[in-house]
C-alpha positions as YAML, in Angstrom:
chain: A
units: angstrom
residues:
- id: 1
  name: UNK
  ca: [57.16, 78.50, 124.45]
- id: 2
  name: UNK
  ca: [59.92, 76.93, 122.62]
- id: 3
  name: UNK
  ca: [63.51, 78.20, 122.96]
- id: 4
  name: UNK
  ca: [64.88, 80.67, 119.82]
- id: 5
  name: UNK
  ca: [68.01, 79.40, 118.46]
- id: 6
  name: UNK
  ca: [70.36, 81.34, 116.19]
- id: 7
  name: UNK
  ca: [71.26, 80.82, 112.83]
- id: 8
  name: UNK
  ca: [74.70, 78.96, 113.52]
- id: 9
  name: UNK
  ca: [73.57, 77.05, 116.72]
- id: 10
  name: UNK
  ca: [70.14, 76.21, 114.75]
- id: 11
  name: UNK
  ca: [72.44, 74.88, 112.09]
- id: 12
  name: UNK
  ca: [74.76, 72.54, 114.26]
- id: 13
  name: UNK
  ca: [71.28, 71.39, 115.91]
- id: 14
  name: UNK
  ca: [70.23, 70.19, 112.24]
- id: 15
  name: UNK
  ca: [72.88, 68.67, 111.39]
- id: 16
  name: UNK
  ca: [73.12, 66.88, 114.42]
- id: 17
  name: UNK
  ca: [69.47, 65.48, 114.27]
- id: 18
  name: UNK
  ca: [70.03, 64.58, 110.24]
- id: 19
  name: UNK
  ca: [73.06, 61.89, 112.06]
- id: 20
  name: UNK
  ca: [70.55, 60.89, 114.92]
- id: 21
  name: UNK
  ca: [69.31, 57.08, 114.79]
- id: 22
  name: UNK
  ca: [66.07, 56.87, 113.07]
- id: 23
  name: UNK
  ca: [63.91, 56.57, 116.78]
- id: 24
  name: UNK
  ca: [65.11, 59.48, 118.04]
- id: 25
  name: UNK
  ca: [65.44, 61.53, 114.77]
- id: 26
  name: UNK
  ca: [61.71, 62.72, 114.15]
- id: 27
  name: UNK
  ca: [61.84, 63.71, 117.32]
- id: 28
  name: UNK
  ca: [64.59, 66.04, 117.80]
- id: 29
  name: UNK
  ca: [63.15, 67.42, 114.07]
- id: 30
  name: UNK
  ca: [60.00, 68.26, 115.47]
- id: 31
  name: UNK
  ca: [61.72, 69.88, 118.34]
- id: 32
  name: UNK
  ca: [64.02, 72.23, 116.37]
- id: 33
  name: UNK
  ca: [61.43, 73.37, 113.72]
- id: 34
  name: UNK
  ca: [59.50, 74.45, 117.10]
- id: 35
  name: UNK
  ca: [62.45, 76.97, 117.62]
- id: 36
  name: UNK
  ca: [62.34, 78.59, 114.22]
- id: 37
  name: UNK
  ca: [58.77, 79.67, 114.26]
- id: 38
  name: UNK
  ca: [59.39, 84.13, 113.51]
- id: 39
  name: UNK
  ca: [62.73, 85.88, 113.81]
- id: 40
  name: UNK
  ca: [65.15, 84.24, 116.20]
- id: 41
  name: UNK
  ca: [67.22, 85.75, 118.72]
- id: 42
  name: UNK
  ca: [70.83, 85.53, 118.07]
- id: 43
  name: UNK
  ca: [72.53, 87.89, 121.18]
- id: 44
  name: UNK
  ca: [71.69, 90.92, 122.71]
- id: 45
  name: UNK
  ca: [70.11, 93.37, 120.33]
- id: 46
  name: UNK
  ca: [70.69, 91.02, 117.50]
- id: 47
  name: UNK
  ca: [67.21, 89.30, 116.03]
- id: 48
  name: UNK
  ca: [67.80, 86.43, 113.30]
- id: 49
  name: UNK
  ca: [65.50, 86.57, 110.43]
- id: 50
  name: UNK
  ca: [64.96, 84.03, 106.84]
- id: 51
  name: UNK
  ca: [67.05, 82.89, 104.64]
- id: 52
  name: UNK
  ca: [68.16, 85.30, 101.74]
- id: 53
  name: UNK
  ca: [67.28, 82.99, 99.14]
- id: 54
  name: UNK
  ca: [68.67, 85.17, 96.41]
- id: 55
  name: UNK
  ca: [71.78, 85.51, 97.64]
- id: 56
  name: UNK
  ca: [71.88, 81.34, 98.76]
- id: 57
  name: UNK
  ca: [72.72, 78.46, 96.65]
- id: 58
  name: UNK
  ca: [71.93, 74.95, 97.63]
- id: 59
  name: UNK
  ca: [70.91, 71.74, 96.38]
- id: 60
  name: UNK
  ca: [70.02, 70.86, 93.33]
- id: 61
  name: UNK
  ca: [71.58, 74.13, 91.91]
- id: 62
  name: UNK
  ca: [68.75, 75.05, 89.67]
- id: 63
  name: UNK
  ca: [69.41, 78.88, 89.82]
- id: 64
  name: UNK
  ca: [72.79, 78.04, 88.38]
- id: 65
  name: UNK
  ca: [73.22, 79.21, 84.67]
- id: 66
  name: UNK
  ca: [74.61, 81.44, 81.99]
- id: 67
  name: UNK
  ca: [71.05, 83.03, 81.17]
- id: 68
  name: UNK
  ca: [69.29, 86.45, 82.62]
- id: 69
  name: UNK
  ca: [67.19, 84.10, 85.39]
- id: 70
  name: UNK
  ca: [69.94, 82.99, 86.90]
- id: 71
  name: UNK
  ca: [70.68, 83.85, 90.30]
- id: 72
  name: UNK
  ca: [74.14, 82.85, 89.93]
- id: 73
  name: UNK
  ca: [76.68, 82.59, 87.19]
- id: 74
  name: UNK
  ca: [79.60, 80.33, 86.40]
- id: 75
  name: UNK
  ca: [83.47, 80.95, 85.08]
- id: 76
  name: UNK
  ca: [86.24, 79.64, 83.43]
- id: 77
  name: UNK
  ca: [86.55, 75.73, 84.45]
- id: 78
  name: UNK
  ca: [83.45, 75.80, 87.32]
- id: 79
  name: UNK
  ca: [80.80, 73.02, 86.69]
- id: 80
  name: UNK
  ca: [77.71, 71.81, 88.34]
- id: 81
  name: UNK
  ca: [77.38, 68.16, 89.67]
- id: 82
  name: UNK
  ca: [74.48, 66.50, 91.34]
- id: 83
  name: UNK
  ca: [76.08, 67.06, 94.61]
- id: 84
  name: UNK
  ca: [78.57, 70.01, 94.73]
- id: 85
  name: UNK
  ca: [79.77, 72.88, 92.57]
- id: 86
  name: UNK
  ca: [83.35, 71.72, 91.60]
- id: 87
  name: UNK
  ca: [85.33, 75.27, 90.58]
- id: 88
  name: UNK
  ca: [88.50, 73.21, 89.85]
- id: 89
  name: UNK
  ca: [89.07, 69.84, 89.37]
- id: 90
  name: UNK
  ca: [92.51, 67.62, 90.43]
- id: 91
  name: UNK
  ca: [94.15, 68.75, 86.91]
- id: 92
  name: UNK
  ca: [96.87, 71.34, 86.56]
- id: 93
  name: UNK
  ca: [95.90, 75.33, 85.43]
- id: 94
  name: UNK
  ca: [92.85, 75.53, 85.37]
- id: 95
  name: UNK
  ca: [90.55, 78.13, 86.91]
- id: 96
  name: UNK
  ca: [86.83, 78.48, 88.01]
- id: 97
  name: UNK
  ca: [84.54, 81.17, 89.63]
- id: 98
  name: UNK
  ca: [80.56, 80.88, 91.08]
- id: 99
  name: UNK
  ca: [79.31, 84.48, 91.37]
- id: 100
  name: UNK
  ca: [76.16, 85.62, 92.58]
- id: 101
  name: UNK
  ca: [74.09, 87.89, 90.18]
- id: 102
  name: UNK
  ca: [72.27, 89.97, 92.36]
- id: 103
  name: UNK
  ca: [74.18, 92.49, 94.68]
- id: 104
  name: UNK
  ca: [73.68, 92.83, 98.13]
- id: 105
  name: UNK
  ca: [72.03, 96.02, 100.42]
- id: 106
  name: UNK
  ca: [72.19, 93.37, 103.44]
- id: 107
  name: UNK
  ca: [73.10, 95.91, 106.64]
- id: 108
  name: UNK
  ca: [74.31, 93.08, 108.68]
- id: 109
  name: UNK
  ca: [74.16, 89.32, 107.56]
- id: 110
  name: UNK
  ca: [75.81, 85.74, 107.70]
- id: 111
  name: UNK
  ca: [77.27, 83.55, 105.19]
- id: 112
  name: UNK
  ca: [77.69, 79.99, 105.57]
- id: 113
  name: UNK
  ca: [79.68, 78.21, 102.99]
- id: 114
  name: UNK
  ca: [79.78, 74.12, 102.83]
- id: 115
  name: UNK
  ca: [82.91, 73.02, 100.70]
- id: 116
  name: UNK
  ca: [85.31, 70.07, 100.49]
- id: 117
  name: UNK
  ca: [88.68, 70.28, 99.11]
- id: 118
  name: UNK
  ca: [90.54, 66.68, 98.35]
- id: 119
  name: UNK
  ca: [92.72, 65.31, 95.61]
- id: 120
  name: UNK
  ca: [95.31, 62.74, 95.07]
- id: 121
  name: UNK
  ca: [98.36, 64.96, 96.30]
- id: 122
  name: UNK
  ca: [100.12, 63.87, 99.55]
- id: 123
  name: UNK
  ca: [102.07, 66.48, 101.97]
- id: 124
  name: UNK
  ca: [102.85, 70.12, 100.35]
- id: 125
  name: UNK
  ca: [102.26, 68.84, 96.77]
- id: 126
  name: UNK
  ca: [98.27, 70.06, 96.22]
- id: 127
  name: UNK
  ca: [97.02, 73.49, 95.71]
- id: 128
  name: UNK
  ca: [96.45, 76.54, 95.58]
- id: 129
  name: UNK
  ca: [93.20, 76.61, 97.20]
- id: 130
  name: UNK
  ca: [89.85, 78.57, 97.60]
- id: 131
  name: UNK
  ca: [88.39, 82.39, 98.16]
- id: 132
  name: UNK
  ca: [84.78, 83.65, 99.19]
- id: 133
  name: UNK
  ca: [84.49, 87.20, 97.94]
- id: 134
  name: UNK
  ca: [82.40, 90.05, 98.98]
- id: 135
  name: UNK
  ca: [83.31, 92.88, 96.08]
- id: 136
  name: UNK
  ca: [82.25, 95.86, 93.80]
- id: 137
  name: UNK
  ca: [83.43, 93.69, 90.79]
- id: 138
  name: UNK
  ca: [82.40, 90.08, 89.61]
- id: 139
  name: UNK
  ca: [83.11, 88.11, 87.14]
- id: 140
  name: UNK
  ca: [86.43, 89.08, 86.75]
- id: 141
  name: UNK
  ca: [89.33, 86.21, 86.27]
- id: 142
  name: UNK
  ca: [92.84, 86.54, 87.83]
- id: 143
  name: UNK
  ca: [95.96, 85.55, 89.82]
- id: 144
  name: UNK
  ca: [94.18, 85.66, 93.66]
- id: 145
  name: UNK
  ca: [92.74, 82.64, 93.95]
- id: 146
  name: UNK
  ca: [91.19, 82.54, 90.21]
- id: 147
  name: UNK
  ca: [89.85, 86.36, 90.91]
- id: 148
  name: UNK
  ca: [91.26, 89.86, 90.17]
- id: 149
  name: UNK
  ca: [93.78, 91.34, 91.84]
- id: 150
  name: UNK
  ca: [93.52, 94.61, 93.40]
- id: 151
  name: UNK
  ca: [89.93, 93.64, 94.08]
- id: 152
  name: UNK
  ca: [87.82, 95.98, 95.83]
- id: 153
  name: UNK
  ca: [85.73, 94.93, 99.17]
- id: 154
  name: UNK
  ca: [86.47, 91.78, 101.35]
- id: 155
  name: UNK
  ca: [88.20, 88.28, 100.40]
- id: 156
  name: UNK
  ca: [87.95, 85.12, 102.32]
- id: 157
  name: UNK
  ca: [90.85, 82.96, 101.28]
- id: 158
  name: UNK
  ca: [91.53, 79.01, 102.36]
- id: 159
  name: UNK
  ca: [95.08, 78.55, 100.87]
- id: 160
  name: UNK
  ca: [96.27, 75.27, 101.16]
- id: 161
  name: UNK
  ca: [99.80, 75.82, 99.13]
- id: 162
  name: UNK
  ca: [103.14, 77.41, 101.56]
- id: 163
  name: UNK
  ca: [104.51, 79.53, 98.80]
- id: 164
  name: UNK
  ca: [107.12, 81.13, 101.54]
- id: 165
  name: UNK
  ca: [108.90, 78.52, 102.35]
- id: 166
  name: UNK
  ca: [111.25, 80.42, 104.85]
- id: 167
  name: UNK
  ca: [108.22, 80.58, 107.52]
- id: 168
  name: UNK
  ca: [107.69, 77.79, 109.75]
- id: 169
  name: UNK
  ca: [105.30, 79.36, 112.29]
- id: 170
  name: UNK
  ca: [102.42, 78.69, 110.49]
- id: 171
  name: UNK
  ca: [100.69, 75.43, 109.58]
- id: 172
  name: UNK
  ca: [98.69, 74.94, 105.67]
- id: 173
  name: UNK
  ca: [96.15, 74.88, 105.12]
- id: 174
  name: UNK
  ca: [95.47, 78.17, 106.27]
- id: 175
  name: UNK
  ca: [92.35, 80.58, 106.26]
- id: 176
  name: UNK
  ca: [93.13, 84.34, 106.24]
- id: 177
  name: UNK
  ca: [91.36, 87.79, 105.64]
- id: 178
  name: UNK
  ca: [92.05, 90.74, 103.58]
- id: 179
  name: UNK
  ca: [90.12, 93.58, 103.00]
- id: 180
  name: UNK
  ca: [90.62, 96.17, 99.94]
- id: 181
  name: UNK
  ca: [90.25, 99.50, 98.45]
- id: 182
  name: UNK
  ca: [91.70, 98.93, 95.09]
- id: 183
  name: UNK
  ca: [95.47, 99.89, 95.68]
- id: 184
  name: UNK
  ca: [96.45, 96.92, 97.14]
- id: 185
  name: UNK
  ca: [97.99, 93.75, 95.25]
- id: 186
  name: UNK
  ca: [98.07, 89.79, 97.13]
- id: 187
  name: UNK
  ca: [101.37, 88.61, 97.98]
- id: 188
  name: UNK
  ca: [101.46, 85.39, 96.67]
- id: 189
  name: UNK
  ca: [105.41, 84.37, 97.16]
- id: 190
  name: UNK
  ca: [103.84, 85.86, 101.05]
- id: 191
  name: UNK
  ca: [101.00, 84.09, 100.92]
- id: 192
  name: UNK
  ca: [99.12, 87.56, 101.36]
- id: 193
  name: UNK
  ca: [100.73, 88.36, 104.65]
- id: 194
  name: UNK
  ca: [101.73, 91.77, 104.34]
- id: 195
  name: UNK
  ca: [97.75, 92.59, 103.77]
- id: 196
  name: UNK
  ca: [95.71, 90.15, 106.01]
- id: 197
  name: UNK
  ca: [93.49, 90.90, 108.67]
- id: 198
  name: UNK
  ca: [94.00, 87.87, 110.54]
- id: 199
  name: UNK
  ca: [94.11, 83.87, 110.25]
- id: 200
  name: UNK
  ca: [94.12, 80.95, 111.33]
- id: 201
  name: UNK
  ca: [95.55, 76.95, 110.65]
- id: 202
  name: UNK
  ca: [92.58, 74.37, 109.57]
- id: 203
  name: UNK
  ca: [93.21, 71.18, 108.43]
- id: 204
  name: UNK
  ca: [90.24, 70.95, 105.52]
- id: 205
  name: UNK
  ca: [91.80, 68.35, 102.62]
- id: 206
  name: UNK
  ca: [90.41, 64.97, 102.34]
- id: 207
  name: UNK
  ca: [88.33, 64.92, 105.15]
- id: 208
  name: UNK
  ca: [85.47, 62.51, 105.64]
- id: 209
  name: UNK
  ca: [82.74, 64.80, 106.90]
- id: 210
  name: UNK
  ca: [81.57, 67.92, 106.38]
- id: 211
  name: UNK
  ca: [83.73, 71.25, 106.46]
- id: 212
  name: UNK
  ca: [81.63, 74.82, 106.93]
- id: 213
  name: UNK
  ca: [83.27, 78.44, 107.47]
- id: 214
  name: UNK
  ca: [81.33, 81.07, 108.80]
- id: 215
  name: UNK
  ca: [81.24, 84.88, 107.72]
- id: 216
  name: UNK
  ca: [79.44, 87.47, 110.02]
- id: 217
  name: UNK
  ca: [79.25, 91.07, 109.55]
- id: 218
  name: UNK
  ca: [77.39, 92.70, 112.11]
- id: 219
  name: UNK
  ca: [77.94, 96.19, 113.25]
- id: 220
  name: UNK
  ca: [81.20, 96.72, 111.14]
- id: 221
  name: UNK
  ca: [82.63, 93.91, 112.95]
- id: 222
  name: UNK
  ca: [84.01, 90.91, 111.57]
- id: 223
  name: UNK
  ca: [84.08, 87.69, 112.36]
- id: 224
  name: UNK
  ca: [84.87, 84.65, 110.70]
- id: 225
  name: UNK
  ca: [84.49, 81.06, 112.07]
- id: 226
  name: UNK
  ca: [84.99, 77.00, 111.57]
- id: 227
  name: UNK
  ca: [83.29, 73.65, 111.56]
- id: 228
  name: UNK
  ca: [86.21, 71.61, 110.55]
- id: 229
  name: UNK
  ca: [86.56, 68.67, 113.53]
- id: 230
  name: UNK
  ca: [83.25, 66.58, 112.30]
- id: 231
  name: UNK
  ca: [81.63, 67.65, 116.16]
- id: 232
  name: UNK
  ca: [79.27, 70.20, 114.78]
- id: 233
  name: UNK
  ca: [81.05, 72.79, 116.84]
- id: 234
  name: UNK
  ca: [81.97, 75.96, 115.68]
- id: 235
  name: UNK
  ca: [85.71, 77.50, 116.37]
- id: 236
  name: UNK
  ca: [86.73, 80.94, 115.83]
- id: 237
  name: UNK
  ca: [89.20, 81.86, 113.41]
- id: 238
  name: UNK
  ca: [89.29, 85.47, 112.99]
- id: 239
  name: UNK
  ca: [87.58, 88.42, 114.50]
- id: 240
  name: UNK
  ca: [88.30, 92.68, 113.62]
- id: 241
  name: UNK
  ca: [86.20, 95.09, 114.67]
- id: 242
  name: UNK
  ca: [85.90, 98.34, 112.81]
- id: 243
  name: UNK
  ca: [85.75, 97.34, 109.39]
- id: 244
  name: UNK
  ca: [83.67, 99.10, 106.58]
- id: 245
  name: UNK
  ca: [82.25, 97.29, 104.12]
- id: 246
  name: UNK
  ca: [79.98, 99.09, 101.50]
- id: 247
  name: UNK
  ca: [76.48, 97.82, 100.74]
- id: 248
  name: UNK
  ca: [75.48, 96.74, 96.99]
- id: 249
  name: UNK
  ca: [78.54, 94.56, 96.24]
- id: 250
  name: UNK
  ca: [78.46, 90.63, 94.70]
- id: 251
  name: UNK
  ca: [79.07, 87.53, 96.60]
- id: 252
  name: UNK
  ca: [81.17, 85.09, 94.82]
- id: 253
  name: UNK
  ca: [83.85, 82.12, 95.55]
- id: 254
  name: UNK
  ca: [86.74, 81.46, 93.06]
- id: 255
  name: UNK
  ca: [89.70, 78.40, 92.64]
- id: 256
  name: UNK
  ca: [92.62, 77.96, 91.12]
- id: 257
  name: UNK
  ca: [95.43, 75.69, 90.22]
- id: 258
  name: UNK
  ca: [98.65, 75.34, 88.89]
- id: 259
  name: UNK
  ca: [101.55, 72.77, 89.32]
- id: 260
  name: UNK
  ca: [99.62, 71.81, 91.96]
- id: 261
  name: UNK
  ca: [96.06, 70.79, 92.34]
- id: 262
  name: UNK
  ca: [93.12, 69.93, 94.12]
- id: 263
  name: UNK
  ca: [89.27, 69.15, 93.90]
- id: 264
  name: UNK
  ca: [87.74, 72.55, 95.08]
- id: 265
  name: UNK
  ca: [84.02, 71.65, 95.75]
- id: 266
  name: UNK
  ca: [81.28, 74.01, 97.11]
- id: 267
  name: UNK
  ca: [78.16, 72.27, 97.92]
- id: 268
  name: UNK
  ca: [75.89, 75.21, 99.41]
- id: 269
  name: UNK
  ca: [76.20, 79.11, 100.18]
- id: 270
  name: UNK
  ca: [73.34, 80.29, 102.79]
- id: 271
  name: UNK
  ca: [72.92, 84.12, 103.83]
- id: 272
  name: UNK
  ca: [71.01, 85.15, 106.42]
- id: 273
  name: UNK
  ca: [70.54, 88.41, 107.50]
- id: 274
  name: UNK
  ca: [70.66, 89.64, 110.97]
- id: 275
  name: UNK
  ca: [68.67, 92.35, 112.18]
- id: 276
  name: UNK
  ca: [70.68, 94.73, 114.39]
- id: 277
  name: UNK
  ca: [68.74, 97.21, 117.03]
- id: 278
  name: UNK
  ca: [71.12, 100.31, 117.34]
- id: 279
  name: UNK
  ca: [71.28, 103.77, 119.55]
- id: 280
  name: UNK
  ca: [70.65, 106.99, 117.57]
- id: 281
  name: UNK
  ca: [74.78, 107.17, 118.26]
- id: 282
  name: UNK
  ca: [75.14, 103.75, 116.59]
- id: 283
  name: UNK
  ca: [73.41, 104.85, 113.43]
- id: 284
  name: UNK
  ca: [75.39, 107.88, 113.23]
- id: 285
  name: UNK
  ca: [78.69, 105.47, 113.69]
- id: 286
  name: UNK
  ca: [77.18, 103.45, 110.88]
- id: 287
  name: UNK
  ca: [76.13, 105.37, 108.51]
- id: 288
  name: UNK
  ca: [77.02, 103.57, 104.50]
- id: 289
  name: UNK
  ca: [80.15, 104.49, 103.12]
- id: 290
  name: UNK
  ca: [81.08, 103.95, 99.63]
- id: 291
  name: UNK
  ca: [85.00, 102.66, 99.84]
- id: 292
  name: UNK
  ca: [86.00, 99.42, 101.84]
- id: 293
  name: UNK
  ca: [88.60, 100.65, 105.26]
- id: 294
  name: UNK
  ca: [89.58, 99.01, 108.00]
- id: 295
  name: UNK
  ca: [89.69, 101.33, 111.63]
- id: 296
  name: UNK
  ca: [93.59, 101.24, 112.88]
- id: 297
  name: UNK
  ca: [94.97, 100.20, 109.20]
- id: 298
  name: UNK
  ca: [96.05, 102.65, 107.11]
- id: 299
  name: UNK
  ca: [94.62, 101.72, 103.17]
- id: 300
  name: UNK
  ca: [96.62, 103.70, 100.61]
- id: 301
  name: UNK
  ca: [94.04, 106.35, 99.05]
- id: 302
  name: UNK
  ca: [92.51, 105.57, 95.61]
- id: 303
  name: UNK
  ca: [91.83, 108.58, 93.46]
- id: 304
  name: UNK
  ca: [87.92, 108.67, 92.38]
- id: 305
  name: UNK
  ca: [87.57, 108.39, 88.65]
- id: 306
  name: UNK
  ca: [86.34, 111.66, 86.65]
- id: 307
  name: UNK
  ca: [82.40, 110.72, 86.29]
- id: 308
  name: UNK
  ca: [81.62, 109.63, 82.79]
- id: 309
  name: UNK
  ca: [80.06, 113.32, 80.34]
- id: 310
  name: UNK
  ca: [76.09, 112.74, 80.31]
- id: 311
  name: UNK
  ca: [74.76, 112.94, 76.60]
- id: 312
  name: UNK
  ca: [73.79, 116.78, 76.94]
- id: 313
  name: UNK
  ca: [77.78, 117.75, 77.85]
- id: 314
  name: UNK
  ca: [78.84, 116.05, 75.33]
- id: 315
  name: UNK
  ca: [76.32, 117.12, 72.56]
- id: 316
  name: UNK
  ca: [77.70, 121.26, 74.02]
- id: 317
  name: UNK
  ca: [81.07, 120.45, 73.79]
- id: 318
  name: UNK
  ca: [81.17, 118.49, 70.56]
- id: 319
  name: UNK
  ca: [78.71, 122.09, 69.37]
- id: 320
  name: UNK
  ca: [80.65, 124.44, 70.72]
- id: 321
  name: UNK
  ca: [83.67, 123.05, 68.84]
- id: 322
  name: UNK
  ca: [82.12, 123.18, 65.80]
- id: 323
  name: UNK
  ca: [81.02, 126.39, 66.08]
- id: 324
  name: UNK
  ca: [84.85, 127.47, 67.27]
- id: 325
  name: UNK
  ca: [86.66, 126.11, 64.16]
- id: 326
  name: UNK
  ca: [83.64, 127.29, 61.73]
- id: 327
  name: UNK
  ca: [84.35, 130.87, 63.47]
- id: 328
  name: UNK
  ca: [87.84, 130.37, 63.49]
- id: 329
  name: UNK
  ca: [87.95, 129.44, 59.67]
- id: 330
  name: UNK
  ca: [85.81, 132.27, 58.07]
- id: 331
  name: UNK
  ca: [87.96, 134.95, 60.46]
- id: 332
  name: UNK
  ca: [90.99, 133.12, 58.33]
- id: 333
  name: UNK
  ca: [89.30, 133.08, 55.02]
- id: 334
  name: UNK
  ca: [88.72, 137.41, 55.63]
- id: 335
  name: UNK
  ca: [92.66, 137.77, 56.81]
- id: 336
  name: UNK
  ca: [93.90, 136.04, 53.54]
- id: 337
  name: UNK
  ca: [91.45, 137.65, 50.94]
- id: 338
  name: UNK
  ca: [92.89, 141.23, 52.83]
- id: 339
  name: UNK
  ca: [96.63, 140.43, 52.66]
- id: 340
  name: UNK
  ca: [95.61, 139.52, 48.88]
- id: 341
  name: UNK
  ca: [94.02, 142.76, 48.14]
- id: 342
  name: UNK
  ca: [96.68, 144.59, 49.64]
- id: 343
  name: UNK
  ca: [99.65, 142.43, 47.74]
- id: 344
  name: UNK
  ca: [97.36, 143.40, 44.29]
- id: 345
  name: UNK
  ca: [97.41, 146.80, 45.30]
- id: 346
  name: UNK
  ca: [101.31, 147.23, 46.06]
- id: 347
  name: UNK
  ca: [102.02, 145.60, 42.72]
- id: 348
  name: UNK
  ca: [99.85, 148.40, 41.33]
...
C-alpha cells in the first residue's frame, strides 16, 4: 500500500516532481498520485480530505467575476491576467481586493496562498504590501492593507513598508497576525504591533521562484507557515494556540499602495479541509462561538447590536400609535367643547 501524504508535504512532493528532468518526472507523478487515493493522514487524529473547490481559486480564474455565478469577486484596482491575479499594480494609490463569495462552515481547514510581490523600487522605497483575510465582512475597502479597519475575524498581513522607523529589531518584509472583534483599529505608524499575534521576517520581493504561505486552523490553534527559500520546504512563522474563530465568515486577500508601490500578484488560493477526531471533552472545548477571541489576550468587549423589529412589531407599534394620538385627540376635542360651554354659560 502506498504511503498517505498530507496536504503540505503532498504539495512540496508536486512541486518537486513538476522541476524533475523529463526521465524521471512521470515517474515520481505516478508515484505521488498513488498516495492521494481517499482521505490522507496528516498527524495523529488529523485525516486530510479534497480540495474545497468553492472556496479555491486557481488557474485560469474562470470563477472570477462581477456576476451571481461567481465564486469570487473583484475590487477597486484588482484584475485578472492569464497567469496571476494582480490586486495592485507598480503605480502609486491605488487599491484592490479578491473576495470569496461563498462563506465558510469549514471546522478545521488549510489555506495555501501562491503570490509574488516585485516592482521597480530598490531598498525601503516599495510598498505597502498584502493581507489574507478570514472575516464576517467582505467587500469592504479601507486603510489595512486595502480592507476595513476594525475588521472582525482573522488577518494575515505581509507588509513590506517599515512605517516605524525608530525599530531596528525587525527586518521587512515582515508577515504578522492579528485577530479581531471589532474594537480594535491597525497601527499603521506601528506597523500593527500593539495588536499582533505573532510574526516573522521573510524576504518575498522580486524573487525568482515561487513564494507560498500557509494558514492552518485546526483545533483553535493557529499556525501559519512559509515556502519562501525556492527548496520546497516549509518554515514556520507563527503558531497560537487557543484562538476562536467563528464559522460562516469570507475568505478574501486585499493590496494597497501609496507613495510607494509594488506588483501584488496572487496566482492561486487552495483550501483544504482537515478532518479532526476529538474526545467528547474536546467537543465540549470546541463548541462554535459567534465573536473572534484569543485565550490569554484580553479583546475589548463589543456591545451586540439591538436585533433589527420583524414586520409584525413594527406593524403593532406603528398601530398602537395611531390608535394613541386618535384617542388622545378626540379626549382633547371633548375638554375644549366643555371649557366652551362653560365660558358661554358664565357670560350668561
Amino acid at each position: 500500500m502506498a504511503a498517505t501524504l498530507g496536504p503540505l508535504r503532498w504539495w512540496q512532493q508536486w512541486r518537486r516532481c513538476l522541476s524533475a528532468p523529463d526521465g524521471s518526472r512521470m515517474l515520481l507523478l505516478l508515484l505521488l498520485l498513488g498516495s492521494r487515493q481517499g482521505p490522507q493522514q496528516v498527524g495523529a487524529g488529523q485525516t486530510f480530505e479534497y480540495l474545497k473547490r468553492e472556496h479555491s481559486l486557481s488557474k485560469p480564474y474562470q470563477g472570477v467575476g462581477t456576476g451571481s455565478s461567481s465564486l469570487w469577486n473583484l475590487m477597486g484596482n484588482a484584475m485578472v491576467m492569464t497567469q496571476y491575479i494582480r490586486l495592485t499594480p507598480d503605480m502609486q494609490s491605488k487599491q484592490g481586493a479578491l473576495w470569496n463569495r461563498v462563506p465558510c462552515f469549514l471546522r478545521d481547514w488549510e489555506l495555501q496562498v501562491h503570490f509574488k510581490i516585485h516592482g521597480q523600487g530598490k531598498k525601503n522605497l516599495h510598498g505597502d504590501g498584502l493581507a489574507i483575510w478570514y472575516t464576517k465582512d467582505r467587500m469592504q475597502p479601507g486603510p489595512v492593507f486595502g480592507n476595513m479597519d476594525k475588521f472582525v475575524g482573522l488577518g494575515v498581513f505581509v507588509d513590506t513598508y517599515p512605517n516605524e522607523e525608530k525599530q531596528q529589531e525587525r527586518v521587512f518584509p515582515y508577515i504578522s497576525a492579528m485577530v479581531n472583534n471589532g474594537s480594535l483599529s491597525y497601527d499603521h505608524e506601528r506597523d500593527g504591533r500593539p495588536t499582533e499575534l505573532g510574526g516573522c521576517t521573510a524576504i518575498v520581493r522580486n524573487l525568482h521562484y515561487d513564494t507560498f504561505l500557509v494558514i492552518r486552523y485546526v483545533k483553535r490553534h493557529l499556525t501559519i507557515m512559509m515556502d519562501i527559500d525556492g527548496k520546497h520546504e516549509w518554515r514556520d512563522c507563527i503558531e497560537v494556540p487557543g484562538v476562536r474563530l467563528p464559522r460562516g465568515y469570507y475568505f478574501g486577500t486585499s493590496s494597497i499602495t501609496g507613495d510607494l508601490s509594488d506588483n501584488h500578484d496572487v496566482i492561486s488560493l487552495k483550501l483544504f479541509e482537515l478532518t479532526v477526531e476529538r474526545t467528547p471533552e474536546e467537543e465540549k472545548l470546541h463548541r462554535d462561538v459567534f465573536l473572534p477571541s484569543v485565550d490569554n489576550m484580553k479583546l475589548p468587549e463589543m456591545t451586540a447590536p439591538l436585533p433589527p423589529l420583524s414586520g409584525l412589531a413594527l406593524f403593532l407599534i406603528v398601530f398602537f400609535s395611531l390608535v394613541f394620538s386618535v384617542f388622545a385627540i378626540v379626549i382633547g376635542i371633548i375638554l375644549y367643547n366643555k371649557w366652551q360651554e362653560q365660558s358661554r354659560k358664565r357670560f350668561y
